[in-house]
N, CA, C and O atoms as a Tinker XYZ file with bonds, in Angstrom:
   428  protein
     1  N      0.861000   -1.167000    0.000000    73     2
     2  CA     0.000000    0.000000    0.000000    64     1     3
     3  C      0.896000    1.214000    0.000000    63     2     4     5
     4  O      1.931000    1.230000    0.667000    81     3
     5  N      0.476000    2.309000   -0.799000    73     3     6
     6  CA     1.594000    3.462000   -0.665000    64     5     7
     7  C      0.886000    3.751000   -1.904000    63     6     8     9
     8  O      0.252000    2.963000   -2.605000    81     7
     9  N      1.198000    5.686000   -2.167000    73     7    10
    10  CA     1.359000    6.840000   -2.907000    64     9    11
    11  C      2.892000    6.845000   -3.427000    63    10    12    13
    12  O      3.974000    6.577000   -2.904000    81    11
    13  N      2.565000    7.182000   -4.421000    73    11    14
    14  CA     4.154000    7.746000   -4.908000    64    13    15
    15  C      3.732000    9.429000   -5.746000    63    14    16    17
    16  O      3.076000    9.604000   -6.773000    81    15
    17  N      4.275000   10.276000   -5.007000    73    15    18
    18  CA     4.232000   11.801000   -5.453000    64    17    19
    19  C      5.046000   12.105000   -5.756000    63    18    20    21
    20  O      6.122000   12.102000   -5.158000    81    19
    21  N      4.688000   12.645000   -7.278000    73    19    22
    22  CA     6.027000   13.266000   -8.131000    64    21    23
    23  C      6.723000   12.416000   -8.386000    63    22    24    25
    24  O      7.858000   12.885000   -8.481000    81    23
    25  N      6.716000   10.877000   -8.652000    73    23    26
    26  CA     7.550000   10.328000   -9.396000    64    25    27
    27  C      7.052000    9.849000  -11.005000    63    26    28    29
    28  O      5.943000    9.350000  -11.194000    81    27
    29  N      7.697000   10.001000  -11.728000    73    27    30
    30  CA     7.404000    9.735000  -13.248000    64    29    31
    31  C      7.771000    7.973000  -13.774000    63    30    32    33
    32  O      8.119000    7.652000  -14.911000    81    31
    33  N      7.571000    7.021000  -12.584000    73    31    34
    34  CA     7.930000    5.865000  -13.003000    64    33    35
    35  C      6.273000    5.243000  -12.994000    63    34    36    37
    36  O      5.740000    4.706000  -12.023000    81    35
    37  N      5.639000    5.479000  -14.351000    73    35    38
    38  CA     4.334000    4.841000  -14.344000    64    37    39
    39  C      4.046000    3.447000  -13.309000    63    38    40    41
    40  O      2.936000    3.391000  -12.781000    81    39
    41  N      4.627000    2.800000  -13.145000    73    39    42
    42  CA     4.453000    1.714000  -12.187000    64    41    43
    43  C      4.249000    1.889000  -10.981000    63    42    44    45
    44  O      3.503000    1.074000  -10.437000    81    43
    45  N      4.789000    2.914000  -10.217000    73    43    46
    46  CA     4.633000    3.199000   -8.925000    64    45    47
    47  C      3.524000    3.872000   -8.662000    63    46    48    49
    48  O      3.285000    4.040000   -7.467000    81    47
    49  N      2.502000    4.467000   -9.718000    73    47    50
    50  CA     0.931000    4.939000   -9.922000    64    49    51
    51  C      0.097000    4.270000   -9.432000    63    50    52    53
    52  O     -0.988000    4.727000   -9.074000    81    51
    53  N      0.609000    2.442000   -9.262000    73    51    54
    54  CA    -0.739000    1.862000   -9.385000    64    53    55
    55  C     -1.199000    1.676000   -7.543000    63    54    56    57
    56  O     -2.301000    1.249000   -7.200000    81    55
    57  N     -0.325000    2.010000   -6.751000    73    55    58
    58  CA    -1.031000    2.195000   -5.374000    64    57    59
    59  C     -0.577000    0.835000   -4.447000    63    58    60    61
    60  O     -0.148000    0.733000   -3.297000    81    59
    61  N     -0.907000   -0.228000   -5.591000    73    59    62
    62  CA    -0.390000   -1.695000   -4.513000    64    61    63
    63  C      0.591000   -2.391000   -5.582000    63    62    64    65
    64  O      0.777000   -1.988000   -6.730000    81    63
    65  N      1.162000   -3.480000   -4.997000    73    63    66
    66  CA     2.227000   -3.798000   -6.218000    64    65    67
    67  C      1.330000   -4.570000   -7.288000    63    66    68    69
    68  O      1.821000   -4.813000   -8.390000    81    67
    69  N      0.364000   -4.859000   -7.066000    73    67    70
    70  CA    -0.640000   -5.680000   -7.546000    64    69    71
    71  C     -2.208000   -5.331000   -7.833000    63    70    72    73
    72  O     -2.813000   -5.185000   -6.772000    81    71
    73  N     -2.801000   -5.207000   -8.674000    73    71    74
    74  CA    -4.227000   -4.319000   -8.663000    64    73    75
    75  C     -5.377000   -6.234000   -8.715000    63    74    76    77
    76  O     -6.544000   -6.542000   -8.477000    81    75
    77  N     -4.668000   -6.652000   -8.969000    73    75    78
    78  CA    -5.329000   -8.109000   -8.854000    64    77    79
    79  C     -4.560000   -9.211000   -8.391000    63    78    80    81
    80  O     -3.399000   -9.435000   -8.733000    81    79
    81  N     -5.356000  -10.013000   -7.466000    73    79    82
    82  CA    -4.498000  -11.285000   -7.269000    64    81    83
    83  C     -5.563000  -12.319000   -7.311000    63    82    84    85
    84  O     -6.762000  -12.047000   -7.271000    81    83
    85  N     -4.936000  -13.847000   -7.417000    73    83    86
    86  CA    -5.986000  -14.716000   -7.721000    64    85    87
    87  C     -5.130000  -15.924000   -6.447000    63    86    88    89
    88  O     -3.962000  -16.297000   -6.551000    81    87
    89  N     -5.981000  -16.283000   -5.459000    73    87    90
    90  CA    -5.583000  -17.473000   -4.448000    64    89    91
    91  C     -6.727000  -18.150000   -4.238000    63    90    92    93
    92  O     -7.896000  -17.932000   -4.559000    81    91
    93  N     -5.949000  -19.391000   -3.377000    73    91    94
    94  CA    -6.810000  -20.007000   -2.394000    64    93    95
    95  C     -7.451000  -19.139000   -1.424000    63    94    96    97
    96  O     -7.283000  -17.948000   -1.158000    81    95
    97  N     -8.539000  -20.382000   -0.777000    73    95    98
    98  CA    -9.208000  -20.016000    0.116000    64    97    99
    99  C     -8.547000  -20.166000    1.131000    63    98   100   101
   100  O     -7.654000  -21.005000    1.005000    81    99
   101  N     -8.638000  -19.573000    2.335000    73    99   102
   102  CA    -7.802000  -19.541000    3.707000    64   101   103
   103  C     -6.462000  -19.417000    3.637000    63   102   104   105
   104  O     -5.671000  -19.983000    4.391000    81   103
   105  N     -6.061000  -18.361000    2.351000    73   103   106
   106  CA    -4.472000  -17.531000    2.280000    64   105   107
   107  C     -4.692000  -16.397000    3.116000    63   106   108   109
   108  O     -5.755000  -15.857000    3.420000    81   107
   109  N     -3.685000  -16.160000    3.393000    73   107   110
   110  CA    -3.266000  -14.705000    4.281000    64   109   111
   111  C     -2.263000  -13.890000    3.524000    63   110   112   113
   112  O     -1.221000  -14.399000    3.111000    81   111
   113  N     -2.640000  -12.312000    3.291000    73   111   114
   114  CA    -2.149000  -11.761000    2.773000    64   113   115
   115  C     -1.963000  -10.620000    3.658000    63   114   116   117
   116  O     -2.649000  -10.045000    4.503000    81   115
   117  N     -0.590000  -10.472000    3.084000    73   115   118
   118  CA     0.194000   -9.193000    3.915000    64   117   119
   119  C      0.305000   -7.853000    3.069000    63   118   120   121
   120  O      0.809000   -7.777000    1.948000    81   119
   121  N     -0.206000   -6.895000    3.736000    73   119   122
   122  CA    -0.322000   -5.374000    3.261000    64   121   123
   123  C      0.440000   -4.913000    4.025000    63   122   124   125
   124  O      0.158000   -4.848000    5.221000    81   123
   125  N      1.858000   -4.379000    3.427000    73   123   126
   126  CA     2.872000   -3.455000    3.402000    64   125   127
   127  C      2.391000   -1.856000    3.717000    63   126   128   129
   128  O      1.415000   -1.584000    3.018000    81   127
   129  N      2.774000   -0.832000    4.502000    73   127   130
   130  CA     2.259000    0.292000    4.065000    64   129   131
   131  C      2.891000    1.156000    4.109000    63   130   132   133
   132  O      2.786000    1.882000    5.098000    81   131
   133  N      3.959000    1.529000    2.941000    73   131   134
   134  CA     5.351000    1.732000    2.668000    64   133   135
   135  C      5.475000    3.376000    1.783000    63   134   136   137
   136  O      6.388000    3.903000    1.147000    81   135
   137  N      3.858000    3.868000    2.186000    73   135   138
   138  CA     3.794000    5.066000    2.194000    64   137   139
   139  C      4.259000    5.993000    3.848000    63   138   140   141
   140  O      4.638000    5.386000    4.849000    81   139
   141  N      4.086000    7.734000    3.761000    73   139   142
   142  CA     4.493000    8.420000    4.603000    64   141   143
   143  C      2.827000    8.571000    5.406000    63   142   144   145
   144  O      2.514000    9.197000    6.419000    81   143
   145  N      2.148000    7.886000    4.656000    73   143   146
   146  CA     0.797000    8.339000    5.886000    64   145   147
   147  C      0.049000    7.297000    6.141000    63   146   148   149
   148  O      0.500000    6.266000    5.642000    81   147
   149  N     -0.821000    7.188000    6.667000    73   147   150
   150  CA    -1.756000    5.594000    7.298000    64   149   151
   151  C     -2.678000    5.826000    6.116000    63   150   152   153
   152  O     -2.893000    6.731000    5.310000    81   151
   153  N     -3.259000    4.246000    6.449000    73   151   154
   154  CA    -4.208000    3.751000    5.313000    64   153   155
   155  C     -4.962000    2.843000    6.392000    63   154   156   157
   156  O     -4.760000    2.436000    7.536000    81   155
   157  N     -5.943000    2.751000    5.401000    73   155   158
   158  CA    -7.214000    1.405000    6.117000    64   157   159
   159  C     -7.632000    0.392000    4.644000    63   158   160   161
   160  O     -7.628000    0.666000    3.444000    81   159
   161  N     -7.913000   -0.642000    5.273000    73   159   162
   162  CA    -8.719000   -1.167000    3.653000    64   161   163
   163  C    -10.053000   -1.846000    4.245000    63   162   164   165
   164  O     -9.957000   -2.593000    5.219000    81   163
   165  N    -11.297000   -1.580000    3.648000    73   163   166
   166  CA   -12.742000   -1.890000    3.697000    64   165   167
   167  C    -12.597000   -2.864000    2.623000    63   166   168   169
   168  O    -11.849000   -2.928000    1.648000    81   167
   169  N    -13.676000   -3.724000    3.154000    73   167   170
   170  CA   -14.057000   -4.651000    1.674000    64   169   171
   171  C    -15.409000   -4.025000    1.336000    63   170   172   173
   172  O    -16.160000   -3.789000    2.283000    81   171
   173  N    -15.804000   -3.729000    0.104000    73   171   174
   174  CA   -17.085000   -3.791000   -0.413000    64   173   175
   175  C    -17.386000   -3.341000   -1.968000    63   174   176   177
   176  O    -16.364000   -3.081000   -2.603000    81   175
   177  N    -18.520000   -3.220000   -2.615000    73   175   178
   178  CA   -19.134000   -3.305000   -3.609000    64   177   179
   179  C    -18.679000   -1.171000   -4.365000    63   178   180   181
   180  O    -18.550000   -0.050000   -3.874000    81   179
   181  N    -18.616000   -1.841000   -5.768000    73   179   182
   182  CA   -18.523000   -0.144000   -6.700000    64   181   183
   183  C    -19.904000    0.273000   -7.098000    63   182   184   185
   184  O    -20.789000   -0.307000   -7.728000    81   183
   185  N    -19.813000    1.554000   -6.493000    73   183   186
   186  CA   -21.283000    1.919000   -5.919000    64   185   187
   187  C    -21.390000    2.492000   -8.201000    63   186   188   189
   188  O    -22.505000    2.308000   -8.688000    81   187
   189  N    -20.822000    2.786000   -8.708000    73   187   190
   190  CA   -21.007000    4.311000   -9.861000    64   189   191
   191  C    -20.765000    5.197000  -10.076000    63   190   192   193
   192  O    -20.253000    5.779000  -11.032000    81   191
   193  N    -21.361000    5.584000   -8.548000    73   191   194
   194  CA   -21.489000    7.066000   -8.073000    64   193   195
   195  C    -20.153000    7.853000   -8.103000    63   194   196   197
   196  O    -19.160000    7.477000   -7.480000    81   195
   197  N    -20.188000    8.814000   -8.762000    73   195   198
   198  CA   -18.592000    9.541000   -8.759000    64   197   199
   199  C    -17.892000    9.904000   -7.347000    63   198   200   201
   200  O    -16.701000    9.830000   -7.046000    81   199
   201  N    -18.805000   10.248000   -6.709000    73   199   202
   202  CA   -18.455000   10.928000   -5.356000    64   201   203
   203  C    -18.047000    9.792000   -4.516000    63   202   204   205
   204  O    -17.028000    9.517000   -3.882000    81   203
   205  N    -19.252000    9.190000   -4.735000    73   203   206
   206  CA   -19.261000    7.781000   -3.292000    64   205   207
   207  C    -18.926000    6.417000   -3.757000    63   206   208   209
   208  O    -19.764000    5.517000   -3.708000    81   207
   209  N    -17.794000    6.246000   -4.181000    73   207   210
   210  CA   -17.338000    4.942000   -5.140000    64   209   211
   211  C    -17.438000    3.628000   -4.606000    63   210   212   213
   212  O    -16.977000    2.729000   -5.309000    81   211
   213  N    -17.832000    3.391000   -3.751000    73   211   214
   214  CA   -17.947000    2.414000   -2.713000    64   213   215
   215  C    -18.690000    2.593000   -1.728000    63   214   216   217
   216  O    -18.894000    3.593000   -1.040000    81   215
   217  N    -19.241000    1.171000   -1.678000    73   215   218
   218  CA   -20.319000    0.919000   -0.099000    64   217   219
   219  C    -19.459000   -0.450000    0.767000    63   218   220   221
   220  O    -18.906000   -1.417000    0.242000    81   219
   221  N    -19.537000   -0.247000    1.680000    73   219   222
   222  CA   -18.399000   -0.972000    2.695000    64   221   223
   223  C    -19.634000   -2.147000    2.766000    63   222   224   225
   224  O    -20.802000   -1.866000    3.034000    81   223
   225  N    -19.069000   -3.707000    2.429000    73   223   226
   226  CA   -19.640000   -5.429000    2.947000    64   225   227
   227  C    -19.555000   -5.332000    4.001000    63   226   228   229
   228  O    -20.561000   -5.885000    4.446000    81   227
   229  N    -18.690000   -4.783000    5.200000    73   227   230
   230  CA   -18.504000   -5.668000    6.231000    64   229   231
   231  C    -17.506000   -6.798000    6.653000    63   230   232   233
   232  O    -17.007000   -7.205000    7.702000    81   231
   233  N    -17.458000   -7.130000    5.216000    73   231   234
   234  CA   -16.252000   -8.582000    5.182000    64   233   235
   235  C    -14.837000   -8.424000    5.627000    63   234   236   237
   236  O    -14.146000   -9.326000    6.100000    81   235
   237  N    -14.408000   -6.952000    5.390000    73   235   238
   238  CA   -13.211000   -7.219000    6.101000    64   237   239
   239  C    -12.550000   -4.912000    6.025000    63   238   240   241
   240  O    -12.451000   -4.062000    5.140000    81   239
   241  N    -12.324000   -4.972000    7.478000    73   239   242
   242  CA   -11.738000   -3.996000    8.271000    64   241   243
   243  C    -10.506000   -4.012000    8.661000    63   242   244   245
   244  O    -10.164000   -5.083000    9.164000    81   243
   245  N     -9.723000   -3.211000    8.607000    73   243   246
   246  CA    -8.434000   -3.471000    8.447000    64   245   247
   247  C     -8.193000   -2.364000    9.812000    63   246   248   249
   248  O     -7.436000   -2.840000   10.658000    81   247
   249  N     -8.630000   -1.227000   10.071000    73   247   250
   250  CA    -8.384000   -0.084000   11.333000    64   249   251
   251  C     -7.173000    0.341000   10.468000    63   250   252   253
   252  O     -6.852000   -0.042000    9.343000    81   251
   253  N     -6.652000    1.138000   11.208000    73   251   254
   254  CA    -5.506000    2.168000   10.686000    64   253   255
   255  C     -4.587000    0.790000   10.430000    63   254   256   257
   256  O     -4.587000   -0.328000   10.946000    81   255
   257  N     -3.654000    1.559000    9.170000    73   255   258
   258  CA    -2.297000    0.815000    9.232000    64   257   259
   259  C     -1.666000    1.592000    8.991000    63   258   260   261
   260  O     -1.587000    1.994000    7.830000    81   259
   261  N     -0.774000    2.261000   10.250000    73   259   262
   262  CA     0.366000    3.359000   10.104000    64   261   263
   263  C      1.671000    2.621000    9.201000    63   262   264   265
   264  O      1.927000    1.493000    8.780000    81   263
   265  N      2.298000    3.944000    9.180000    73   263   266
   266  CA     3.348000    3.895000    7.676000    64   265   267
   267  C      4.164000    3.049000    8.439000    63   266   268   269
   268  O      4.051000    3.019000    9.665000    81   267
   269  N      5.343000    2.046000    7.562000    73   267   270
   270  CA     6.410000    1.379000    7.759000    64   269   271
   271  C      5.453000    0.157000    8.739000    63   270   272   273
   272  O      5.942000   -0.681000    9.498000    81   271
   273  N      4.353000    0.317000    8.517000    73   271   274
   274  CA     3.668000   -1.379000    9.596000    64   273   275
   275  C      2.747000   -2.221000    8.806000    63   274   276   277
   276  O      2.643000   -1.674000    7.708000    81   275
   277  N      2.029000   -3.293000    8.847000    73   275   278
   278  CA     1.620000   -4.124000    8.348000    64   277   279
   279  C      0.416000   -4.837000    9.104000    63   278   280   281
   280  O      0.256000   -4.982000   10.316000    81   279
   281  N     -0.523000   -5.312000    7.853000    73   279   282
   282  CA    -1.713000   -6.086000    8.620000    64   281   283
   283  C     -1.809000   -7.282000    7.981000    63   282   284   285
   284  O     -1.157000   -7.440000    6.949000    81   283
   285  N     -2.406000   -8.038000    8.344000    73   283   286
   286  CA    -2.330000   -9.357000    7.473000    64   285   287
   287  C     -3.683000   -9.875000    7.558000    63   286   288   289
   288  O     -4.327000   -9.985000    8.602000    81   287
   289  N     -4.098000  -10.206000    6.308000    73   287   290
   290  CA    -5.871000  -10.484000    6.174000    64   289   291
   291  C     -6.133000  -11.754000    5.424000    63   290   292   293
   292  O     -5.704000  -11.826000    4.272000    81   291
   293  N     -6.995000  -13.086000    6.107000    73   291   294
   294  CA    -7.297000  -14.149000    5.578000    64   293   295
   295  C     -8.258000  -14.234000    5.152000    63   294   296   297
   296  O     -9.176000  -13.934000    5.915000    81   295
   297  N     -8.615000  -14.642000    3.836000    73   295   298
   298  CA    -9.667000  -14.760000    2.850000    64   297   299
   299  C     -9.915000  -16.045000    2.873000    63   298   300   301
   300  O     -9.232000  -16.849000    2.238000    81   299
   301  N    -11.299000  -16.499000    3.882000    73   299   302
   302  CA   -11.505000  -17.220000    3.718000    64   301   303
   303  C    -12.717000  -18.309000    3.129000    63   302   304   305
   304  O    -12.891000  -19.524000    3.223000    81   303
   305  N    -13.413000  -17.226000    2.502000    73   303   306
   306  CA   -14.539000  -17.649000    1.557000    64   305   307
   307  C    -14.380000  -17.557000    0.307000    63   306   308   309
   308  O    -13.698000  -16.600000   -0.062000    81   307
   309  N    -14.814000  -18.287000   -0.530000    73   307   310
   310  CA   -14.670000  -18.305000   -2.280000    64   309   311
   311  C    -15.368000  -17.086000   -2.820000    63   310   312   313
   312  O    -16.532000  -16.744000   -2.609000    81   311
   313  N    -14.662000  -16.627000   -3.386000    73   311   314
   314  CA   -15.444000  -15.145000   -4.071000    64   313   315
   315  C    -14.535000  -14.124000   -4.430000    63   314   316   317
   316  O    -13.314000  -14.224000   -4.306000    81   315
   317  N    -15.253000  -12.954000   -4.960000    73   315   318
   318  CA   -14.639000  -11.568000   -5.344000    64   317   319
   319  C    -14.260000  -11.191000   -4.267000    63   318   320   321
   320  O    -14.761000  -11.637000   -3.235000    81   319
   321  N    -13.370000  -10.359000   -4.264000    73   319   322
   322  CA   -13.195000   -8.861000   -2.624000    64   321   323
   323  C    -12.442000   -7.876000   -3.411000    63   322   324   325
   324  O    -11.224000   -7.900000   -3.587000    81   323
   325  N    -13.237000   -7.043000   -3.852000    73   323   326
   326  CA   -12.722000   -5.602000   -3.610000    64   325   327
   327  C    -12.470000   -4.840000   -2.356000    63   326   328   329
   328  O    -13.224000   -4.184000   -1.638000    81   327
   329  N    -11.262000   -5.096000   -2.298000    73   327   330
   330  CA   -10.485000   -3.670000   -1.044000    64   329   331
   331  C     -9.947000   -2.326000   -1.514000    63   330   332   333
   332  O     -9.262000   -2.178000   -2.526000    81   331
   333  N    -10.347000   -1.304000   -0.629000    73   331   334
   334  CA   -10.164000    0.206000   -1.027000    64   333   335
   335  C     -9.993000    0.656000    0.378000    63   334   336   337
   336  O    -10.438000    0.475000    1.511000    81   335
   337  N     -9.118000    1.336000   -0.290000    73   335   338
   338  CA    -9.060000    2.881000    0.871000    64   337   339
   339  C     -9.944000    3.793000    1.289000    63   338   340   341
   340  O    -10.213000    4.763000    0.580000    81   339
   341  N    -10.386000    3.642000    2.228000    73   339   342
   342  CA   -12.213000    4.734000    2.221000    64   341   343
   343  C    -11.560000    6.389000    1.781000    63   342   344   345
   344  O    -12.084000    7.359000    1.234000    81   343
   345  N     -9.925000    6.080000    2.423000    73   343   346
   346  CA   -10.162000    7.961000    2.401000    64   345   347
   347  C     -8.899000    8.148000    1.122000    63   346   348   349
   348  O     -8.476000    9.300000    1.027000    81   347
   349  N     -8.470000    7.427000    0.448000    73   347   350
   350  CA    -7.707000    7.149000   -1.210000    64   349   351
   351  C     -8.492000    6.315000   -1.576000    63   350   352   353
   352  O     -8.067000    5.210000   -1.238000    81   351
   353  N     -9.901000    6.217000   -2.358000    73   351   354
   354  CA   -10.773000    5.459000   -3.472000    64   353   355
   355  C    -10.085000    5.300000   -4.424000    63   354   356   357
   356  O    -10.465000    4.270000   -4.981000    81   355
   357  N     -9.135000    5.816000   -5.029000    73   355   358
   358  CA    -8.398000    5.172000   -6.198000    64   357   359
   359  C     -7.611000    4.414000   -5.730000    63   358   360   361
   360  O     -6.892000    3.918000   -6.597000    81   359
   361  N     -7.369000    4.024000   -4.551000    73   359   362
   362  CA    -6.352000    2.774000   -4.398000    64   361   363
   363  C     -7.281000    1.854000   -3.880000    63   362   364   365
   364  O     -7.936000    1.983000   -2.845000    81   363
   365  N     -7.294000    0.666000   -4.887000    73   363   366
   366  CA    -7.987000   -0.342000   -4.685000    64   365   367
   367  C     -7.553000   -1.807000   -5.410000    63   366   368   369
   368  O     -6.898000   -1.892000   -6.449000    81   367
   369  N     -8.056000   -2.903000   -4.643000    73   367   370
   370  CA    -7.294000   -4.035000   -5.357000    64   369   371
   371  C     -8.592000   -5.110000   -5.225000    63   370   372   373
   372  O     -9.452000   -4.970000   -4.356000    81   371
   373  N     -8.605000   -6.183000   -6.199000    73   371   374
   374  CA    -9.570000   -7.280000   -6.363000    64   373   375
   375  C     -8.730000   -8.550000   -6.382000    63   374   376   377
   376  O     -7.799000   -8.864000   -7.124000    81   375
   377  N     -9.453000   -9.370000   -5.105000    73   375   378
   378  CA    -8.660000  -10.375000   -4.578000    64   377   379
   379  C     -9.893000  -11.522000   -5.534000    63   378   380   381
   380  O    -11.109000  -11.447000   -5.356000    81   379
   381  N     -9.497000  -12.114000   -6.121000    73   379   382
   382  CA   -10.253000  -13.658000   -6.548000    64   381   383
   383  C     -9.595000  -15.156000   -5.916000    63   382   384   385
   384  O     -8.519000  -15.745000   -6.021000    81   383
   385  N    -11.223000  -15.452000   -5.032000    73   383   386
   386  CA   -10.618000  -16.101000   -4.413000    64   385   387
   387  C    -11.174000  -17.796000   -4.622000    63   386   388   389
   388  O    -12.280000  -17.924000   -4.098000    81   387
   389  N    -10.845000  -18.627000   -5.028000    73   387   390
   390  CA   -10.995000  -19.634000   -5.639000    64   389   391
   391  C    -10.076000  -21.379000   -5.565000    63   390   392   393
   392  O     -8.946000  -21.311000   -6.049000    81   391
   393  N    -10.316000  -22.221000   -5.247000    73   391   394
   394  CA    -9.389000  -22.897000   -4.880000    64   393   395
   395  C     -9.216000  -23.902000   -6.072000    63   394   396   397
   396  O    -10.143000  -24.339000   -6.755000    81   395
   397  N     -7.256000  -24.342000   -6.287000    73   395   398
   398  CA    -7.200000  -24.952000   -7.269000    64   397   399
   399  C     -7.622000  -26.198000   -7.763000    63   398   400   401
   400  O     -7.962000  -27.124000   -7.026000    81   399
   401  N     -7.608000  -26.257000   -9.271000    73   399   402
   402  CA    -8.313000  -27.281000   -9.344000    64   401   403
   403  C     -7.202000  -27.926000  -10.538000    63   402   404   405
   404  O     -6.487000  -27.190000  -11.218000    81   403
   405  N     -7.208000  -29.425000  -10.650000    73   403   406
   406  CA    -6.208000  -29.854000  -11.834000    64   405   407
   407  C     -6.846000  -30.289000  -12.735000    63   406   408   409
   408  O     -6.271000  -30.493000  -13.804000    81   407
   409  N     -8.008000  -30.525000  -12.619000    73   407   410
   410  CA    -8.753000  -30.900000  -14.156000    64   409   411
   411  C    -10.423000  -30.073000  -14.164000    63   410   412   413
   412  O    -11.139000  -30.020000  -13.164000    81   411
   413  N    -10.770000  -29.515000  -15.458000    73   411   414
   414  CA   -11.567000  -28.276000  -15.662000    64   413   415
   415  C    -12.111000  -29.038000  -16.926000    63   414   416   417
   416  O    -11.407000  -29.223000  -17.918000    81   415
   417  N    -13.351000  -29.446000  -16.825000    73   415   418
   418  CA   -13.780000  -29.973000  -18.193000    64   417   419
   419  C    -15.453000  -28.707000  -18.301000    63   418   420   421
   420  O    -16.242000  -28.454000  -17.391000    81   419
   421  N    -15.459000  -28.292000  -19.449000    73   419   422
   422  CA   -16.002000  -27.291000  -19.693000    64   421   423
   423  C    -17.160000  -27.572000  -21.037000    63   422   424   425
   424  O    -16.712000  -27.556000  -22.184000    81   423
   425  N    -18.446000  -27.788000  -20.832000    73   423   426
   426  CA   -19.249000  -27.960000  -21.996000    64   425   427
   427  C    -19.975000  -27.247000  -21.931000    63   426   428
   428  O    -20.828000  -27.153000  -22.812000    81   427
């Protein structure tokens, strides 16, 4: 998690190192927050609305995560999760969460 201001390396724009990830169920993932100010991450739904880009699930609260510290969050139901920053809405990431499978027969 982190801002990058004033740097011209398009990559460091995108907010997390990752704007998507795809795991198992009952992984734990660690959020870095390797910006100069705190962050939180809400799980919930993209509202449209320009202003109000999000409505908070419930599914997962993160409380402050001051700079240089870390939270770690287990996903443990099969599904989408959009996480966002309530107070940076453009930093947001979509966790797909799905468990593997070795054979996929499809008709």
């Amino acid at each position: 998690v982190g801002t990058t201001i004033g740097s011209t390396d398009a990559l460091k724009f995108r907010h997390f190192s990752q704007d998507r990830i795809s795991i198992s169920p009952k992984t734990t993932i660690t959020f870095v927050n390797d910006d100069n100010v705190s962050h939180s991450l809400l799980s919930g739904k993209v509202t449209g609305d320009r202003y109000e880009q999000y409505i908070a699930d419930g599914r997962i609260s993160t409380g402050v995560i001051l700079p240089n510290k870390s939270v770690d969050i287990t996903l443990d139901d099969i599904g989408f999760y959009r996480l966002y920053d309530p107070n940076y809405p453009w930093m947001d990431i979509t966790a797909y969460v799905f468990p593997n499978t070795q054979n996929v027969i499809l008709k």
